[in-house]
Kinemage of the C-alpha trace (Angstrom):
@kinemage 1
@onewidth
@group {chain A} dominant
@subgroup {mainchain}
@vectorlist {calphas} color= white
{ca unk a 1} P 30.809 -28.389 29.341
{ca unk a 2} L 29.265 -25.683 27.531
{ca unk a 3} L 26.285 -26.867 25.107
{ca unk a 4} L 27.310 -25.512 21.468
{ca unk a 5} L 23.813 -25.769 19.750
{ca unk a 6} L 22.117 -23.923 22.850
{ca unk a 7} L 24.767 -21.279 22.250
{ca unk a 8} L 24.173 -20.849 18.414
{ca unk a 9} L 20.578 -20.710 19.747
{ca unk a 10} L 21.165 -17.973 21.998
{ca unk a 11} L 23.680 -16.227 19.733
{ca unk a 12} L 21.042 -15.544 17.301
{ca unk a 13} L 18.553 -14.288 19.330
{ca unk a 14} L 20.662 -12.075 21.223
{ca unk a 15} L 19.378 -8.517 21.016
{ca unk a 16} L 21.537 -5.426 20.205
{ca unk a 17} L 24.612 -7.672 19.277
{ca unk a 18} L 24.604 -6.769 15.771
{ca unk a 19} L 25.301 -2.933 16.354
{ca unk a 20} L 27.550 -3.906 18.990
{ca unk a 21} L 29.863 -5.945 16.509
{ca unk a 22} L 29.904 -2.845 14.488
{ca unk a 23} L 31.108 -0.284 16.478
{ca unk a 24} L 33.619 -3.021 17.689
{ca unk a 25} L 34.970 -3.870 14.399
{ca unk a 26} L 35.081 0.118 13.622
{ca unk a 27} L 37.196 0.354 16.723
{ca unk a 28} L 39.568 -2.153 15.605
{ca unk a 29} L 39.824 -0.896 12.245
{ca unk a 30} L 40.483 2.431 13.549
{ca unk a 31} L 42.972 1.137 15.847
{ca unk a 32} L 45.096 -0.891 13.758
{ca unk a 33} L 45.838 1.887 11.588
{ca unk a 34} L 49.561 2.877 12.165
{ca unk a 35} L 50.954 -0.256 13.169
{ca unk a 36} L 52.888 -2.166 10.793
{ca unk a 37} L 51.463 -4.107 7.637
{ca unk a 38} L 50.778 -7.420 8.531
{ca unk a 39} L 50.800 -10.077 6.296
{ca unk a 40} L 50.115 -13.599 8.188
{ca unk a 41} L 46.959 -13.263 10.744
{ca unk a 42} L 45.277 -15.481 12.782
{ca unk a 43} L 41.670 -14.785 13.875
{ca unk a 44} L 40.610 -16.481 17.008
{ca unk a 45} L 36.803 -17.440 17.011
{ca unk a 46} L 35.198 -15.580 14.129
{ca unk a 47} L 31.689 -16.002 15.489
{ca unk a 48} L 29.043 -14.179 13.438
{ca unk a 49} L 31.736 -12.044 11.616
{ca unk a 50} L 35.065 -12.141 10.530
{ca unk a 51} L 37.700 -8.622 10.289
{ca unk a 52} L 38.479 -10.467 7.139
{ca unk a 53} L 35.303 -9.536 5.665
{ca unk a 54} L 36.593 -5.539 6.286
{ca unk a 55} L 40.448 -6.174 5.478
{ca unk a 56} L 42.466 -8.140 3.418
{ca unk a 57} L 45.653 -9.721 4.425
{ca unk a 58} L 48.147 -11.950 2.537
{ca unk a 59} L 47.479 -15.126 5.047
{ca unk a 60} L 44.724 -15.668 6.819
{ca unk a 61} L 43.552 -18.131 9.519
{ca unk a 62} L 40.409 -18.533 11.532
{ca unk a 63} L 40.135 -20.713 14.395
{ca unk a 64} L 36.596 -21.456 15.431
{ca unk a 65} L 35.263 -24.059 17.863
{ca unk a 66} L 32.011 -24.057 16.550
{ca unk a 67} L 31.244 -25.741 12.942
{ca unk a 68} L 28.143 -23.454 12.089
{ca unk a 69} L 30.291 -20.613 11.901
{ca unk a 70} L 32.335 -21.362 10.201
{ca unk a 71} L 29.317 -22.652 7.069
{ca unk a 72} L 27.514 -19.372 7.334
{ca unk a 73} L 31.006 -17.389 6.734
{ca unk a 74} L 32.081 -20.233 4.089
{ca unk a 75} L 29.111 -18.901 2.142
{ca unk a 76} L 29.368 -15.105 2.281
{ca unk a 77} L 33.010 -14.570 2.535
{ca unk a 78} L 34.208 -11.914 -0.719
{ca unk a 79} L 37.916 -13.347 -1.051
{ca unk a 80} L 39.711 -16.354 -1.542
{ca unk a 81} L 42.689 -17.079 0.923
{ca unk a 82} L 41.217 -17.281 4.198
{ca unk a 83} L 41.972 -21.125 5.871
{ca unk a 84} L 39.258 -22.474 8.345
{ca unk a 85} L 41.114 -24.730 11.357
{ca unk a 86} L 37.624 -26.051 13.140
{ca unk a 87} L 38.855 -25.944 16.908
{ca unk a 88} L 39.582 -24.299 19.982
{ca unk a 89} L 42.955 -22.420 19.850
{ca unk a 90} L 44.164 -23.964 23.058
{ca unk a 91} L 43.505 -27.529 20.988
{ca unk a 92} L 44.862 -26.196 17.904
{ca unk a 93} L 49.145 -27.181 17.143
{ca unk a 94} L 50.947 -25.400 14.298
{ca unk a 95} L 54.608 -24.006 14.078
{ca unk a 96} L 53.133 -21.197 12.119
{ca unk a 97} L 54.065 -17.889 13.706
{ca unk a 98} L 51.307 -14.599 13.374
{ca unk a 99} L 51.949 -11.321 12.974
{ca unk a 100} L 48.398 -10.549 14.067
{ca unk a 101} L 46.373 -12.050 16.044
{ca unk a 102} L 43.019 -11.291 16.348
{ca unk a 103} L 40.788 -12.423 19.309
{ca unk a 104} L 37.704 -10.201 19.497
{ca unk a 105} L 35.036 -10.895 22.423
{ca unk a 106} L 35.964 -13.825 23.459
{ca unk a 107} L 38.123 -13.717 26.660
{ca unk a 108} L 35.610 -13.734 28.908
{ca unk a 109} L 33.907 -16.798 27.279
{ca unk a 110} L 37.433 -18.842 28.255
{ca unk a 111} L 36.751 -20.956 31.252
{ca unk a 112} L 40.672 -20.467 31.555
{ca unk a 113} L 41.686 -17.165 30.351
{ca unk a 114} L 45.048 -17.546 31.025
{ca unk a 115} L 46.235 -20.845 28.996
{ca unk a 116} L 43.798 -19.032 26.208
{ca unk a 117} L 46.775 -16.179 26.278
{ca unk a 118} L 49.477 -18.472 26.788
{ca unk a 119} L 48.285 -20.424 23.477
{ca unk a 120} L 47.877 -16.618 21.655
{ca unk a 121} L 51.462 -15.839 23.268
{ca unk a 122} L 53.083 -19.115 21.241
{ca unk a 123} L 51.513 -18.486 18.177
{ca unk a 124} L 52.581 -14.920 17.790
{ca unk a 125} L 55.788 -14.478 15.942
{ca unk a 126} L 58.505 -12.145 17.873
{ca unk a 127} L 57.475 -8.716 17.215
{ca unk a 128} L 54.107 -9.850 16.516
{ca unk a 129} L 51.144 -8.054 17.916
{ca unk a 130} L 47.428 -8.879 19.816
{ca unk a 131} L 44.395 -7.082 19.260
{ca unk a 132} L 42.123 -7.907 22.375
{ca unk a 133} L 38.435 -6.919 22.984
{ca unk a 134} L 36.159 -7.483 25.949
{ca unk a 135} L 32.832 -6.026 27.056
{ca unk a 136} L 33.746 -3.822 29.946
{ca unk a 137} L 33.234 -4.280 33.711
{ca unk a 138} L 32.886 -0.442 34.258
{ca unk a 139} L 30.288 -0.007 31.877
{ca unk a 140} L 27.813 2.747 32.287
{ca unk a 141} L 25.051 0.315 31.690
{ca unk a 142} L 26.653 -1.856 34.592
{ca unk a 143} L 26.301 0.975 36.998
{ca unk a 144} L 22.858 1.662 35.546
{ca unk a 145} L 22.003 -1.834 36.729
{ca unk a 146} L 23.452 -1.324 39.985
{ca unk a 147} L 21.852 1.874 40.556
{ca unk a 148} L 18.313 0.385 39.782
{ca unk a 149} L 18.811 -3.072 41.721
{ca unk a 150} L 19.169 -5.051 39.111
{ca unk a 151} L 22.911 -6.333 40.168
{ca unk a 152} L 24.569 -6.474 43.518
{ca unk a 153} L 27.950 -4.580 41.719
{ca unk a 154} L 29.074 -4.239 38.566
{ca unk a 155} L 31.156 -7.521 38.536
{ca unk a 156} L 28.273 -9.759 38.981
{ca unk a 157} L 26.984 -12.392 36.721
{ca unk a 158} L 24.370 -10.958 34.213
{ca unk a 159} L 21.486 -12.265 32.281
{ca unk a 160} L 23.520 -12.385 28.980
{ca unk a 161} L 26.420 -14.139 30.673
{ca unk a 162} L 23.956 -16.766 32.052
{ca unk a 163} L 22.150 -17.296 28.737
{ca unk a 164} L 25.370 -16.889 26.840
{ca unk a 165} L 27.199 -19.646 29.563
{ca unk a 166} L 30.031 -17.224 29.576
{ca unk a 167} L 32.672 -17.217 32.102
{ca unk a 168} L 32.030 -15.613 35.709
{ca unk a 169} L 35.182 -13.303 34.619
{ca unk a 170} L 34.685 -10.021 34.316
{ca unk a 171} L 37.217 -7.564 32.491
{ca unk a 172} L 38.091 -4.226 33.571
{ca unk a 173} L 41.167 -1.911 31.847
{ca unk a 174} L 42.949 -2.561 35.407
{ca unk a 175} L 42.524 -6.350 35.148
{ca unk a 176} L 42.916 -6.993 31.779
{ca unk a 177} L 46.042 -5.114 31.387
{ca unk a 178} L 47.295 -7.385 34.477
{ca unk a 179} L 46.463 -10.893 32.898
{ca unk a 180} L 48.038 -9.230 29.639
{ca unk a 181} L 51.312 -8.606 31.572
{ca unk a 182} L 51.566 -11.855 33.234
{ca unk a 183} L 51.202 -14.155 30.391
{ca unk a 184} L 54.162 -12.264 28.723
{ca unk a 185} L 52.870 -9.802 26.579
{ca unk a 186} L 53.859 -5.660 26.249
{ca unk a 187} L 50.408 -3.444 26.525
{ca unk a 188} L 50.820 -0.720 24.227
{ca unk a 189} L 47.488 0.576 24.419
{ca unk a 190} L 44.602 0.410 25.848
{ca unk a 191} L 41.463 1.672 25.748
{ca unk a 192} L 37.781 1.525 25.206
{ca unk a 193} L 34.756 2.704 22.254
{ca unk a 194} L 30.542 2.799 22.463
{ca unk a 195} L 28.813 3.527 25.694
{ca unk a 196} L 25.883 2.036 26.179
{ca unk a 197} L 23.532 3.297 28.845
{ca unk a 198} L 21.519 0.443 28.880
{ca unk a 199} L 21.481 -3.562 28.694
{ca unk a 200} L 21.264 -5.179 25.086
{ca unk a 201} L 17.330 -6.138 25.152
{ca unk a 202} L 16.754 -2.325 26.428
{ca unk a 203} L 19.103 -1.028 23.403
{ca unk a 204} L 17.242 -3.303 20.719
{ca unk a 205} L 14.053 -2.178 22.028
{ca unk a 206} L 14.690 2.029 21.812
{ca unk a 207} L 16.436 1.041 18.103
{ca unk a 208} L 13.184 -1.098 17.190
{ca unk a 209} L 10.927 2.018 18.616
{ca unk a 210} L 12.658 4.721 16.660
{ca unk a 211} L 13.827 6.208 19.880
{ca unk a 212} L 17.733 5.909 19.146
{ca unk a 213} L 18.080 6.582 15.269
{ca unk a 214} L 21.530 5.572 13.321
{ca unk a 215} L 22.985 9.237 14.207
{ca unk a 216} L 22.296 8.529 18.129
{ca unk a 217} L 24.563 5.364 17.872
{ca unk a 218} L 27.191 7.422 16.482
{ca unk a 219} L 27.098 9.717 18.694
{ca unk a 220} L 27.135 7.202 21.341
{ca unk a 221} L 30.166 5.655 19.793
{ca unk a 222} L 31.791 9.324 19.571
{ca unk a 223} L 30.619 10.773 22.775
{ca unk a 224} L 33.041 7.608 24.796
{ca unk a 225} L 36.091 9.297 23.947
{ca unk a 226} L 35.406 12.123 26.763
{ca unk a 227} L 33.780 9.474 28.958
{ca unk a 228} L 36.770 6.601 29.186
{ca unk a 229} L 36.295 4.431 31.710
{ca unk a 230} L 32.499 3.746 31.224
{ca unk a 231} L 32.617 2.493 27.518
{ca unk a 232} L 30.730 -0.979 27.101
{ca unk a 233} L 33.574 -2.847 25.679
{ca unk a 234} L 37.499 -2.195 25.961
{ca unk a 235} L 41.031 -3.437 23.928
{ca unk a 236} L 44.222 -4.033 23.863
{ca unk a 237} L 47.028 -3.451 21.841
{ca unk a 238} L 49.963 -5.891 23.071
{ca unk a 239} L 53.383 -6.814 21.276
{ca unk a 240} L 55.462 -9.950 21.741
{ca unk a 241} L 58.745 -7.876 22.351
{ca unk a 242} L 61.894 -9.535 19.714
């Protein structure tokens, strides 16, 4: 059983994360655009940050395991509307039916990924839609690490998935699209954003030195689009099918 206030613990301290979560919730905002308005939205696990601090829907759900989360948002949070449900989603019943759902970096902390998806799956009204992110198997820093001894391959267990008692499970485009498919769901897109040549303690350290300014990131986040494949995080666009 995973320990939650060692987790908080290590969530805070964890280097780089910060300017990871915002290129990943610029990716999703990007992404979303063109599909159709939703109105009833589920987030799953809203961690540090919430997409409902960046867009406002008519209905709007979070589902978060962990109760400190859930305070610090409470107290920020710049619109009324959003419902707190403090629990897993695999623990959480409701015959409410999403036309989003939202469940951003958090597969590959599911000890079982696939009754996570099953759970997402029943909760999504028919023609509904999933917006899926994962840090990335194939990313450059991964081969980086390989390269320089520091892991065996590029699926192995690293120091952030130790200290962040994450799941063994490692996503790639190729194997998320397959757990996608098999727990019912039509993969519209998918695709990737921000490479990141380095691990997250190496990153924080060249942003606290001055080394990589605000325009490098950018570029960084910009530059992926002609390197797919080697971007440090990946998503999904699924649809339930009517």
């Amino acid at each position: 059983m995973r320990d939650l206030n060692q987790y908080i613990n290590n969530f805070d301290n964890l280097p780089f994360e910060t300017t990871q979560a915002r290129y990943r919730r610029k990716s999703f905002l990007l992404n979303i655009e063109g599909l159709p308005t939703f109105k009833n939205v589920l987030e799953v696990g809203c961690g540090e940050s919430s997409v409902f601090e960046f867009k406002e829907f008519d209905n709007c759900l979070i589902v978060e395991p962990i109760s400190e989360f859930i305070s610090r948002l409470k107290g920020r949070i710049n619109y009324n509307g959003i419902r707190f449900q403090n629990s897993t989603l695999e623990e959480f019943s409701t015959n409410e039916k999403f036309d989003l759902i939202v469940a951003s970096c958090i597969l590959h902390e599911i000890e079982d990924p696939t009754r996570f998806l099953n759970s997402i799956f029943d909760k999504l009204a028919d023609g509904g839609y999933l917006y899926i992110d994962v840090p990335n198997a194939r990313s450059l820093h991964r081969f980086f690490a390989v390269a320089t001894g520091f892991l065996p391959d590029i699926y192995a267990e690293t120091t952030t998935q130790n200290n962040m008692q994450q799941s063994t499970d490692v996503f790639d485009k190729a194997k998320l699209k397959l757990i996608l498919k098999k727990c019912g769901f039509k993969v519209n897109r998918i695709g990737g954003y921000f490479l990141k040549p380095f691990h997250h303690a190496r990153m924080q350290h060249l942003v606290d030195q001055g080394i990589f300014s605000d325009s490098d990131l950018d570029g960084l986040y910009k530059i992926a689009e002609n390197m797919q494949d080697f971007e440090s995080e990946i998503f999904a666009i699924c649809k339930k099918d009517d």
